[in-house]
C-alpha positions as CSV (number, residue, x, y, z in Angstrom):
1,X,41.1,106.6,95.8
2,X,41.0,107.3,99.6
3,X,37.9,106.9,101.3
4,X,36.0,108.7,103.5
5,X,36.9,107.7,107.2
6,X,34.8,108.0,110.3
7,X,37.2,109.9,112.3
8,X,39.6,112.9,110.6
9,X,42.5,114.6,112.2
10,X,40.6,117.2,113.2
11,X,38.3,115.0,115.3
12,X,41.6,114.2,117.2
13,X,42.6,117.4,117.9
14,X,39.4,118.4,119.4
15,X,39.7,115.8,121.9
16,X,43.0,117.2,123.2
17,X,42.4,120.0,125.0
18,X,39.8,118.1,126.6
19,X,42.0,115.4,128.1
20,X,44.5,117.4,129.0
21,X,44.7,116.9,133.2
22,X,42.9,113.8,132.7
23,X,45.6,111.3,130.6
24,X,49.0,112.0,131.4
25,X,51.3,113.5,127.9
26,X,53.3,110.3,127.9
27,X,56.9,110.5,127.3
28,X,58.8,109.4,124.2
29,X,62.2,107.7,125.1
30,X,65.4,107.2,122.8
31,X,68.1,105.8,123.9
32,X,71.8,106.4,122.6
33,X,73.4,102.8,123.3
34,X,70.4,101.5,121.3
35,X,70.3,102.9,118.6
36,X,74.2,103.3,118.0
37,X,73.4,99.0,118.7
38,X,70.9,99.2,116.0
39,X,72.3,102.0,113.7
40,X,69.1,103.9,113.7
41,X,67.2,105.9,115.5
42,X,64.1,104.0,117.7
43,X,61.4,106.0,119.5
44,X,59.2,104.4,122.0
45,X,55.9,106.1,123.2
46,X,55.2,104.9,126.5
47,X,51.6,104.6,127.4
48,X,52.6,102.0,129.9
49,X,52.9,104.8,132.1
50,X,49.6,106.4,131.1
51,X,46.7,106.8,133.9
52,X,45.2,103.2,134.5
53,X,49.2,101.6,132.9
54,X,47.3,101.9,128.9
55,X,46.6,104.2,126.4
56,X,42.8,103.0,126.5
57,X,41.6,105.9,129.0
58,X,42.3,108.2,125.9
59,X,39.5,106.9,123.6
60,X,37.1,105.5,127.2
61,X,37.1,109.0,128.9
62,X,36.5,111.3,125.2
63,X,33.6,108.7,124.3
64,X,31.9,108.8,127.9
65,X,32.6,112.8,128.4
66,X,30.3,113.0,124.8
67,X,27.2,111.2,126.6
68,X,24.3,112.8,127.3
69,X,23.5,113.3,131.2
70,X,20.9,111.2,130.2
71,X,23.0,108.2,128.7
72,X,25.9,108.8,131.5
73,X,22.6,108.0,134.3
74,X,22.2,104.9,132.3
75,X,25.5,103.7,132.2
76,X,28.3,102.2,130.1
77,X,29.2,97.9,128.7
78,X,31.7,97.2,127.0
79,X,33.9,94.1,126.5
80,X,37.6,93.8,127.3
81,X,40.3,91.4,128.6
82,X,41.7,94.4,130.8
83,X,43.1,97.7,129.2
84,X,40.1,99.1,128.2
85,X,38.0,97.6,131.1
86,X,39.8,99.7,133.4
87,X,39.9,103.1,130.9
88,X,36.3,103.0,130.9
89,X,36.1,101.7,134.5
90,X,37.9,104.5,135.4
91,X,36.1,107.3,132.7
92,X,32.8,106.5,134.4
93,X,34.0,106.6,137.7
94,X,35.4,110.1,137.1
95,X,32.4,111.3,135.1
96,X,29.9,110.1,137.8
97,X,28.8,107.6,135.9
98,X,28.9,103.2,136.2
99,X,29.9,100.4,133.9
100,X,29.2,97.0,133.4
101,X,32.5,95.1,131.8
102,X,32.4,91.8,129.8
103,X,35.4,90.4,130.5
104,X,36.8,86.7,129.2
105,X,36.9,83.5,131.6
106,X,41.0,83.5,130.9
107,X,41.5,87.2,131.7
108,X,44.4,87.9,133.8
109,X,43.3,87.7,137.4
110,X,45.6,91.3,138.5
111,X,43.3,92.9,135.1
112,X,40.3,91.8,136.9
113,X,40.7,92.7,140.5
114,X,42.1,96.3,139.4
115,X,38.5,96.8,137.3
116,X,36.6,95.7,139.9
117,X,38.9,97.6,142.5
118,X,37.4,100.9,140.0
119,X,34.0,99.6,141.5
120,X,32.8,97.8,137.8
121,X,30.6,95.4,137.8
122,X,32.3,92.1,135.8
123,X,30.2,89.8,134.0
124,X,32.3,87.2,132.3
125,X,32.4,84.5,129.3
126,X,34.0,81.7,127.3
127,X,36.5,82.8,124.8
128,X,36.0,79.8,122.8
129,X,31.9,79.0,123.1
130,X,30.8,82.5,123.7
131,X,31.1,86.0,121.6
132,X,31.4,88.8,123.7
133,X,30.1,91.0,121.4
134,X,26.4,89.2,121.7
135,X,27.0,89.3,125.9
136,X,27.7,92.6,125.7
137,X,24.2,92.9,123.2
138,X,22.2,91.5,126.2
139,X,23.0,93.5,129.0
140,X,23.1,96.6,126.8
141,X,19.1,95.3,125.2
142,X,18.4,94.4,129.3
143,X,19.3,97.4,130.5
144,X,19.6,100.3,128.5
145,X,23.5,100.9,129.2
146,X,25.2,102.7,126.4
147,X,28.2,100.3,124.8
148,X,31.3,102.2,124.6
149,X,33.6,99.3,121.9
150,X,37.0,99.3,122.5
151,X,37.7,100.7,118.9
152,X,34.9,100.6,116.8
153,X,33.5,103.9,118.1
154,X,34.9,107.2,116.4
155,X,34.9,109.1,119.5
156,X,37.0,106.0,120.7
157,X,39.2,106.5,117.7
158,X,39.6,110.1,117.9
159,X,40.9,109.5,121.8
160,X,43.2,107.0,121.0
161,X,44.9,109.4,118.2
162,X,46.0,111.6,120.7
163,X,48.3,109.2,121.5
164,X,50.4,109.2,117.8
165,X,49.4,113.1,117.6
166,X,51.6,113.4,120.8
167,X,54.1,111.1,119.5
168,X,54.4,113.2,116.6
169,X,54.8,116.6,118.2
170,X,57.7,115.0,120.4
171,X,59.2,113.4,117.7
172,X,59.4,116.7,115.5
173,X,60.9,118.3,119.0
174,X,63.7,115.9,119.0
175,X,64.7,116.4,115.3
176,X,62.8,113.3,114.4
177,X,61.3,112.5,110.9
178,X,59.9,109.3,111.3
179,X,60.2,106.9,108.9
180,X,57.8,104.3,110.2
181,X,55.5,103.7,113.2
182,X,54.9,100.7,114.7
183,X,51.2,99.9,116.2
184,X,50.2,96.6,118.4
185,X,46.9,95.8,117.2
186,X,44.2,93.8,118.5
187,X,40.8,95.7,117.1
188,X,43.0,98.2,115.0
189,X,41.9,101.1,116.8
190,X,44.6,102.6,118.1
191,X,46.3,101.6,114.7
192,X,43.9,102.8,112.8
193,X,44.0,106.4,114.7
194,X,47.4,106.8,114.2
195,X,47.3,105.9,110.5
196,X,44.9,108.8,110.4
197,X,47.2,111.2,111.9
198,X,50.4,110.0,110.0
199,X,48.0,110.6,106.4
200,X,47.5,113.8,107.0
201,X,49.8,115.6,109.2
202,X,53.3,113.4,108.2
203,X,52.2,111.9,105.0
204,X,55.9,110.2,104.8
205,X,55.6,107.7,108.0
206,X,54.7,104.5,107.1
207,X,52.6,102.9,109.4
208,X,52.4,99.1,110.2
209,X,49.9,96.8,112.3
210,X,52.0,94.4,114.1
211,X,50.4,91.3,116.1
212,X,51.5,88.1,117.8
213,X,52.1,85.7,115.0
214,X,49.2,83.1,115.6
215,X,46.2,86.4,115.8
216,X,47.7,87.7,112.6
217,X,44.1,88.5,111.5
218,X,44.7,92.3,110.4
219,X,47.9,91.1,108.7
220,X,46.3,87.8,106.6
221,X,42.6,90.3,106.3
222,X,45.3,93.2,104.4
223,X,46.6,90.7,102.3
224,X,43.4,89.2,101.1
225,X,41.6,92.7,101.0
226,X,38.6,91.2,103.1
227,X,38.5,90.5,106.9
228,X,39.6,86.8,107.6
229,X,39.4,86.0,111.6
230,X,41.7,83.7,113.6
231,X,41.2,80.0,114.1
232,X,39.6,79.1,117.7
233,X,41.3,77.3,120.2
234,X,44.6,79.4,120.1
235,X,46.6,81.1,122.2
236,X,49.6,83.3,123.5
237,X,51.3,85.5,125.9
238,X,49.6,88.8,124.5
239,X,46.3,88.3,126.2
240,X,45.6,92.0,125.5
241,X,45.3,92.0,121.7
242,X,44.0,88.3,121.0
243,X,41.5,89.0,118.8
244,X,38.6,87.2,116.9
245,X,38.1,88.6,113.8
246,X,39.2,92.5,112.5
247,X,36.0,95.1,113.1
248,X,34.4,96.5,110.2
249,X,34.8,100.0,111.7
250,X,38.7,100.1,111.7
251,X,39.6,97.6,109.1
252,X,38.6,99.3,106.2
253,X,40.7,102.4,107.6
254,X,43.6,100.3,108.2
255,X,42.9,98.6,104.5
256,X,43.0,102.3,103.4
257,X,45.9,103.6,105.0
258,X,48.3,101.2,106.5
259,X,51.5,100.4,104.8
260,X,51.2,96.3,105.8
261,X,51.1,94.0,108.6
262,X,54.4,92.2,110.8
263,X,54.1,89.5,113.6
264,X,56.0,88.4,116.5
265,X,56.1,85.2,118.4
266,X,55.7,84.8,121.9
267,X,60.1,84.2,122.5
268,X,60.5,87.2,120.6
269,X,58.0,89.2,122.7
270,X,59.6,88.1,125.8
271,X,63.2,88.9,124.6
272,X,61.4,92.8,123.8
273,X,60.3,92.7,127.2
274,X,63.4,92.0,128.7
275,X,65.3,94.7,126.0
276,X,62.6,97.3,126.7
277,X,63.5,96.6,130.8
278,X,66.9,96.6,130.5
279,X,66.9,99.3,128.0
280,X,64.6,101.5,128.7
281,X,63.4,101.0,132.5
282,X,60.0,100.3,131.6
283,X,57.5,97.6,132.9
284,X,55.7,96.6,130.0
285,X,52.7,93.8,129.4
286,X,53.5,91.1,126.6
287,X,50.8,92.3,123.7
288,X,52.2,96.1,124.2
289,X,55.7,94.9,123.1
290,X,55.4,93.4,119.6
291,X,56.0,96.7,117.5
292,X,59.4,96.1,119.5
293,X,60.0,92.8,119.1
294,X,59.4,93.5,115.4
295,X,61.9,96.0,115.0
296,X,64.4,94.0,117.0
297,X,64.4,90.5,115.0
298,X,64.5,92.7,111.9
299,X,60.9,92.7,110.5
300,X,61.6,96.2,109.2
301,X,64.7,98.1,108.2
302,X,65.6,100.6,111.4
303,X,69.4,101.4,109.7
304,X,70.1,105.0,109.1
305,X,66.2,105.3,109.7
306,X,63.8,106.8,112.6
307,X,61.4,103.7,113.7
308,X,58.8,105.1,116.4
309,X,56.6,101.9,118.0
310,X,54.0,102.2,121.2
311,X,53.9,100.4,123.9
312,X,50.6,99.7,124.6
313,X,50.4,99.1,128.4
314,X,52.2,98.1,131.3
315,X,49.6,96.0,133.2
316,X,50.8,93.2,134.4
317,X,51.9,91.8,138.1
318,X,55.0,91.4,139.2
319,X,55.2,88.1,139.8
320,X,53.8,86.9,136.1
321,X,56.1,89.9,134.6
322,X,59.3,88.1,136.2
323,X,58.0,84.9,135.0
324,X,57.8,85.5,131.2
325,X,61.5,87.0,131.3
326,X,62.9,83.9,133.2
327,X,61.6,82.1,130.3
């Protein structure tokens, strides 16, 4: 028996018209020589190229335009290791409004200048000793801001599904019935989103978490039917969807809706980097890649099928992009 979620498609479309001149209607790219490669058809959704290089300023910008005047004065907090930092860097900065990011000790150093360069304020902490979530608590307790979560917010969520509403109309354009989608997840929001719009406007599409394959939280927490977090102390290339523990506001969609959970390791990642380069043209940060890496080392049947998968984001410097394909 489906539950009732916090967010419907209908929540989604109301954000669109609002967005539109504000996030960019990403493209969806396909590419002959691939798929006649891997003898079905694969869609990527590029949100690398998406104001602020994520698809985070979708759910950031629809959450802070819903403030009060009142709230907006006050402020936003929020926690992030980059994406969504600079989407609701940038949402307040557009809506005449400030925000305070919580950002980890470890976070890349080109994530943390561009937030700052959006004039946020950056508090950091320790990955390992500290939970963001209680650092984000005591600003928000000191100083009234208004916390705007990264995905456990439904305004958040109903932003973030304009992304896989999108994909869908430009899928149905190009003759495409997709079989499955593909969703990096780190808090499940965006995944969560599209699994809402896939239920009820393309009840066929399966729709699968995938994660780097030591933060397999959402994977392990849909297997047990509970939320199970990842051991401390661990780590990998996808620095934008290492996550603790699944939240309670998008796992129990995700239980709900999602068809399972895949993983990729870190070579595979880097091989999808370099394919999605070479392929595609597209500059793409590690943790926005693993639907792709997934697809490619065959963690889901793509022959004689359509396999849609986003990429995430594209925020990464040059110098440490070159880097992880030279190794």
């Amino acid at each position: 028996m489906p539950h009732a979620h916090p967010v419907s498609l209908k929540d989604i479309r109301k954000a669109v018209p609002e967005l539109k001149g504000v996030v960019a209607r990403t493209p969806l790219f396909e590419n002959a020589d691939v798929n006649a490669l891997l003898g079905g058809r694969l869609l990527l959704k590029a949100e690398s190229l998406q104001r602020t290089g994520a698809f985070k300023i979708r759910g950031a910008y629809w959450r802070v335009l819903n403030m009060s005047p009142e709230e907006r004065a006050r402020g936003a907090v929020t926690y992030s290791s980059g994406n969504h930092a600079l989407g609701v860097a940038r949402a307040a900065q557009l809506l005449g409004s400030s925000a305070v990011i919580v950002m980890p000790d470890d976070a890349p150093a080109a994530k943390v200048e561009a937030v700052r360069a959006l004039g946020a304020e950056i508090v950091t902490y320790d990955r390992d000793t500290e939970n963001s979530a209680d650092v984000v608590w005591r600003i928000e307790t000191d100083t009234g801001r208004i916390e705007v979560p990264p995905s456990a917010h439904p305004l958040v969520l109903a932003g973030a599904g304009t992304a896989a509403l999108e994909m869908l109309e430009q899928a149905a354009a190009m003759d495409a019935m997709l079989d499955a989608v593909l969703v990096p997840c780190g808090g499940g929001g965006l995944t969560a989103s599209t699994a809402i719009v896939m239920a009820e406007a393309s009840p066929a599409t399966a729709v699968f978490a995938v994660e780097p394959e030591l933060f397999d939280d959402t994977r392990r927490s849909l297997e047990a039917g509970a939320r199970i977090g990842n051991p401390k102390g661990l780590r990998t290339i996808c620095d934008a969807i290492m996550t603790p523990i699944p939240n309670d506001v998008t796992f129990p969609i995700n239980l709900d809706l999602l068809a399972g959970g895949l993983v990729a390791s870190d070579d595979e990642v880097r091989e999808a980097m370099r394919f999605a380069f070479e392929h595609f043209k597209i500059v793409t940060e590690p943790g926005a890649v693993v639907g792709l890496a997934a697809i490619l080392n065959g963690r889901i049947d793509i022959r004689d099928r359509t396999v849609a998968t986003v990429i995430t984001g594209g925020n990464i410097d040059a110098r440490r992009f070159a880097a992880l394909l030279e190794e």
